[in-house]
C-alpha positions as CSV (number, residue, x, y, z in Angstrom):
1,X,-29.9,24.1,36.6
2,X,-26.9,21.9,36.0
3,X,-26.5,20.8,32.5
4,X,-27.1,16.7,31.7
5,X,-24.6,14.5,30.6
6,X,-24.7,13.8,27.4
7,X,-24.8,9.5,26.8
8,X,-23.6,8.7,23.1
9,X,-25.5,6.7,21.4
10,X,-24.2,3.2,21.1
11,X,-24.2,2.9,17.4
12,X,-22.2,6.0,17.6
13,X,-19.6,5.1,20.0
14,X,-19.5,1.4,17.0
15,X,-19.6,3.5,14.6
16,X,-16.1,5.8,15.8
17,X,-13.9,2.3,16.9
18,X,-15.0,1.2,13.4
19,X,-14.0,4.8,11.7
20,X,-10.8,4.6,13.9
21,X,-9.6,0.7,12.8
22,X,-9.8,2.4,9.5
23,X,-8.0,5.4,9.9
24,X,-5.1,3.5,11.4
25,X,-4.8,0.8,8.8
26,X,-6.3,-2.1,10.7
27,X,-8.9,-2.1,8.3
28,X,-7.7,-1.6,4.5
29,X,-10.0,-0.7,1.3
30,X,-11.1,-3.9,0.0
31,X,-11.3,-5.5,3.6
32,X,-14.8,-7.4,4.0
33,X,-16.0,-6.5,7.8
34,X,-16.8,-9.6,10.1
35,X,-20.4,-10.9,10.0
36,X,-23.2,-8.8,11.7
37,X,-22.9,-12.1,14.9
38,X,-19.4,-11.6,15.1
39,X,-18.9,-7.8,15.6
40,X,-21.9,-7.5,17.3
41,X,-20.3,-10.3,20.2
42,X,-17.2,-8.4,19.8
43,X,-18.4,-5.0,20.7
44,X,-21.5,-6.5,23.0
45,X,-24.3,-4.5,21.4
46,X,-27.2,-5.6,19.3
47,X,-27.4,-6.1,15.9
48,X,-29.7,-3.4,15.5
49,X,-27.3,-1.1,17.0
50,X,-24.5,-2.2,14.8
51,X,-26.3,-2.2,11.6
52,X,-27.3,1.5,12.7
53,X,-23.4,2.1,12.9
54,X,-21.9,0.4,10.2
55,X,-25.0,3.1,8.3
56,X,-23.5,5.9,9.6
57,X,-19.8,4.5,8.0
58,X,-21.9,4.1,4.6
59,X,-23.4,7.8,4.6
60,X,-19.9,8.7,4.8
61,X,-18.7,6.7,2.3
62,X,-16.6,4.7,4.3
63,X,-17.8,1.6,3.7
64,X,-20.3,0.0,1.2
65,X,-22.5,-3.3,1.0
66,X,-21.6,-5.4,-1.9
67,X,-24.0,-7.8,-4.3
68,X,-23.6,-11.5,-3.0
69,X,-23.5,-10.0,0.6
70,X,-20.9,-8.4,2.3
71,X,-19.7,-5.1,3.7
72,X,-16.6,-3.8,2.7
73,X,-14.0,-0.9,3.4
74,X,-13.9,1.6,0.2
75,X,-10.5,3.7,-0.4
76,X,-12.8,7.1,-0.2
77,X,-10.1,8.4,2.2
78,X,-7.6,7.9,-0.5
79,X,-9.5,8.3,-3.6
80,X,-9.7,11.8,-4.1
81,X,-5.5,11.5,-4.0
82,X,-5.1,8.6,-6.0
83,X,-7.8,9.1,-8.6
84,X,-6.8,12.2,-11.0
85,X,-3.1,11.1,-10.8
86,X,-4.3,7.6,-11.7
87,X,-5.6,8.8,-14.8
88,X,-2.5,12.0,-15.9
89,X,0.3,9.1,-15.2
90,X,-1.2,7.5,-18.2
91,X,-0.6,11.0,-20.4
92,X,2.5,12.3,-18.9
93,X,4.2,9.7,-17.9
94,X,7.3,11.9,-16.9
95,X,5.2,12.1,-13.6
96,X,6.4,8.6,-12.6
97,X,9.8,10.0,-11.7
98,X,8.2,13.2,-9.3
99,X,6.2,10.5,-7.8
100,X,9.2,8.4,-6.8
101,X,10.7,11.4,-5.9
102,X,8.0,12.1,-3.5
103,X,7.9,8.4,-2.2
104,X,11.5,8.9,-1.5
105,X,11.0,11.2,0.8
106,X,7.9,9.8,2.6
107,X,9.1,6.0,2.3
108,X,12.3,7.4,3.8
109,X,10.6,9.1,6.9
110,X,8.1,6.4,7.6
111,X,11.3,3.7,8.1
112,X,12.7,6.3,10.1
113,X,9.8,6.5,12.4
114,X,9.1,2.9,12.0
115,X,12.3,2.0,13.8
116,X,11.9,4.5,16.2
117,X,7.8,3.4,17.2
118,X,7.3,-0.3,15.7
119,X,5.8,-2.4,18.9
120,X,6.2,-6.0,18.8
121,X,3.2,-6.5,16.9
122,X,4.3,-4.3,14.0
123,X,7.3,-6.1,13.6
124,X,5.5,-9.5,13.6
125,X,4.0,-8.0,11.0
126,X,7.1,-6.8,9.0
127,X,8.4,-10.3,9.4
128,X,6.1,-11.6,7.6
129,X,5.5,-9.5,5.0
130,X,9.5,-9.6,4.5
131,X,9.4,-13.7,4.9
132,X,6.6,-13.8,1.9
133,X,8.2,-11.2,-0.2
134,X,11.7,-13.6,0.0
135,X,9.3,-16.6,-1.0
136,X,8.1,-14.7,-3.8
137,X,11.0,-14.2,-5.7
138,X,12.0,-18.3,-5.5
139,X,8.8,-18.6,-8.0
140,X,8.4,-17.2,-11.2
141,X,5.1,-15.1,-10.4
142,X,5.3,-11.4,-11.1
143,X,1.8,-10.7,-10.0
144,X,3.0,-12.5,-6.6
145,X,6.4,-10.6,-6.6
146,X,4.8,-6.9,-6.9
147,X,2.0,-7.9,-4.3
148,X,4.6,-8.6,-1.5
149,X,6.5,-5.6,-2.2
150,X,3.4,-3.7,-1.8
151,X,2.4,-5.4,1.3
152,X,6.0,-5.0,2.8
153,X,6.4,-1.1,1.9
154,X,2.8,-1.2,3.6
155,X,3.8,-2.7,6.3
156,X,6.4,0.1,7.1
157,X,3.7,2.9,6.5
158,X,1.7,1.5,9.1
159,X,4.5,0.9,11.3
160,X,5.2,4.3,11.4
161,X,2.3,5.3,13.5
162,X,0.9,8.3,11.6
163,X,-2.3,7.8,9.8
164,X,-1.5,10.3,6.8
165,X,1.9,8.4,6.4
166,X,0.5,4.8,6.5
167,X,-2.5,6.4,4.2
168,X,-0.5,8.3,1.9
169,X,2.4,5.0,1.7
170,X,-0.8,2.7,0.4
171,X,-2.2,5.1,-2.1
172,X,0.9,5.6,-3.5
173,X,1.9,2.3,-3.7
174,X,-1.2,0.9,-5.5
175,X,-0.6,3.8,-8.0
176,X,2.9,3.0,-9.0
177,X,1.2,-1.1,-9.0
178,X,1.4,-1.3,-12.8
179,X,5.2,0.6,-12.9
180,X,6.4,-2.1,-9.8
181,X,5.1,-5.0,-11.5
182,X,6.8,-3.9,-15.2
183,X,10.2,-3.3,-13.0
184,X,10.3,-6.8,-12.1
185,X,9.2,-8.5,-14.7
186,X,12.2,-6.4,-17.0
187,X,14.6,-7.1,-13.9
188,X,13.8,-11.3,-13.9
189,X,15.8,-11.1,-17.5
190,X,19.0,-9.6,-15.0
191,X,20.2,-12.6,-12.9
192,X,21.4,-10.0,-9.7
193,X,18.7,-8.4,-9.7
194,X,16.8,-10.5,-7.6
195,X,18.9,-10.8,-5.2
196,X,19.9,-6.9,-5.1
197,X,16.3,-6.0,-4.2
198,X,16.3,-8.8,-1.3
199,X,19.4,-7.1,-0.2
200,X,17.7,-4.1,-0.4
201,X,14.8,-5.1,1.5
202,X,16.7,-6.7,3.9
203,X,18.4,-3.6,4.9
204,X,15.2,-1.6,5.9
205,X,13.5,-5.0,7.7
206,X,16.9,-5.4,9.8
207,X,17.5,-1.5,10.6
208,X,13.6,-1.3,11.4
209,X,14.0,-4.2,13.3
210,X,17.5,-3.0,15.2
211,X,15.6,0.4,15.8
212,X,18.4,2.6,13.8
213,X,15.7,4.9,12.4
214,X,18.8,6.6,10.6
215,X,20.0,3.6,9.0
216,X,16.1,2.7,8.2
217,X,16.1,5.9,6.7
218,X,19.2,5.6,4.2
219,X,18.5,1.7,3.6
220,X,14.7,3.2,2.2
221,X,16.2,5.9,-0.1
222,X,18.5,4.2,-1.8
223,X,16.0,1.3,-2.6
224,X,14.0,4.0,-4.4
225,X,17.0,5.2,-5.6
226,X,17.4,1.9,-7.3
227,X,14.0,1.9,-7.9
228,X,14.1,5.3,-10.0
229,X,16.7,4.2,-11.8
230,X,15.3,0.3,-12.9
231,X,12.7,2.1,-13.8
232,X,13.8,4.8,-16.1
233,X,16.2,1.7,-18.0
234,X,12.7,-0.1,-18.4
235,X,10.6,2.4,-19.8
236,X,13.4,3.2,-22.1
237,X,13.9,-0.5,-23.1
238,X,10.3,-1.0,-23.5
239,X,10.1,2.1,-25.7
240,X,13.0,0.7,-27.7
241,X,11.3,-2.5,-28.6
242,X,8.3,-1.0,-29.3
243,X,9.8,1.0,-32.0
244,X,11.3,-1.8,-33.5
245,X,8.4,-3.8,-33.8
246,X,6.6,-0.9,-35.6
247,X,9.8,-0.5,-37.9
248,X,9.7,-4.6,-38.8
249,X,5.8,-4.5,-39.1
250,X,6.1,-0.9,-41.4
251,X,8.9,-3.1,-43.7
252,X,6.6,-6.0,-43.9
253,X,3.6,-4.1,-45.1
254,X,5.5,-2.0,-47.7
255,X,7.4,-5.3,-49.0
């Protein structure tokens, strides 16, 4: 007796475009999905069927419902990554360096591919994100300044077209948040500064954009060679100044 076909179900066949959008960046952790009506008029299934799907994303951890209403996109496929280092930058903080090291290499590779695969889209994208991180630096926001930078080094990732790259390029990037945002608030004190890092940027965007995956490639390092080295000046600044505040409030409390 021939075999039957096997249908899928239609909450699995929601459930596995959902799972992809994720797995290729379209959906981020911390994105809310569209109402119930909307995706369920997108896809052209009940909402039965999608609330069975977007289940199946929550057993996996995928997604979660939130108080107030809401489903969002969790960071589970990033967490177990970005979580223990998290928590050891804090105690050895000589990791920030082998972590920059590392991003040099994959930040360098995904501008590579990025010139190489970037469709129109992707670069509409990049334009953007390279458009909002100039505006950025003509206001006096760090918070603002560090989020663009993240959005336009994410922007990259994804362009790249491989899911671990545009995966890994996010996690790493929100874990070095805290070091990005102390670089450029030390560098606003430095009047180049701001416009070395545009330059900087501007040199990955345009060899992205003129597909010279080679020239994407060198443009990336050495902004995290600049980066590395910003970096290493601040901490040792910061350091500095703390000690001297310790000094003047130990000579205050003895005099």
């Amino acid at each position: 007796m021939p075999s039957k076909v096997q249908v899928p179900r239609i909450s699995d066949a929601v459930a596995s475009t959902l799972e992809r959008r994720i797995l290729e960046g379209s959906l981020k952790p911390g994105d809310r999905l569209p109402p119930e009506r909307e995706l369920a008029l997108e896809f052209g299934v009940s909402r039965p069927s999608l609330r069975e799907a977007i289940q199946k994303l929550a057993s996996k951890g995928m997604v979660q419902s939130r108080q107030g209403g809401g489903t969002y996109v969790t960071a589970v496929l990033e967490a177990s990554f970005f979580d223990p280092w998290q928590e050891m930058m804090g105690s050895y903080p000589n990791l920030r360096d082998d972590i920059l090291e590392f991003r040099r290499m994959l930040e360098g590779q995904a501008a590579e591919w990025a010139a190489e695969r970037a469709t129109d889209a992707d670069l509409l994208r990049l334009e953007q994100a390279f458009q909002a991180l100039q505006d950025s630096f003509q206001v006096d926001d760090t918070e603002k300044r560090s989020a663009a930078d993240i959005a336009f080094h994410q922007a990259i990732g994804d362009a790249a077209h491989n899911v671990l790259t545009g995966h890994l390029a996010g996690a790493l990037l929100r874990l070095m948040h805290d070091n990005i945002r102390l670089n450029l608030g030390e560098l606003k004190s430095v009047p180049a500064a701001g416009k070395l890092l545009i330059s900087q940027h501007a040199a990955i965007y345009t060899a992205i954009v003129d597909k010279k995956p080679q020239a994407a490639r060198v443009a990336a390092e050495t902004h995290i060679d600049f980066v590395r080295e910003t970096l290493a000046q601040t901490l040792r600044s910061v350091a500095r100044r703390e000690t001297a505040e310790r000094r003047l409030n130990t000579d205050f409390s003895t005099s």
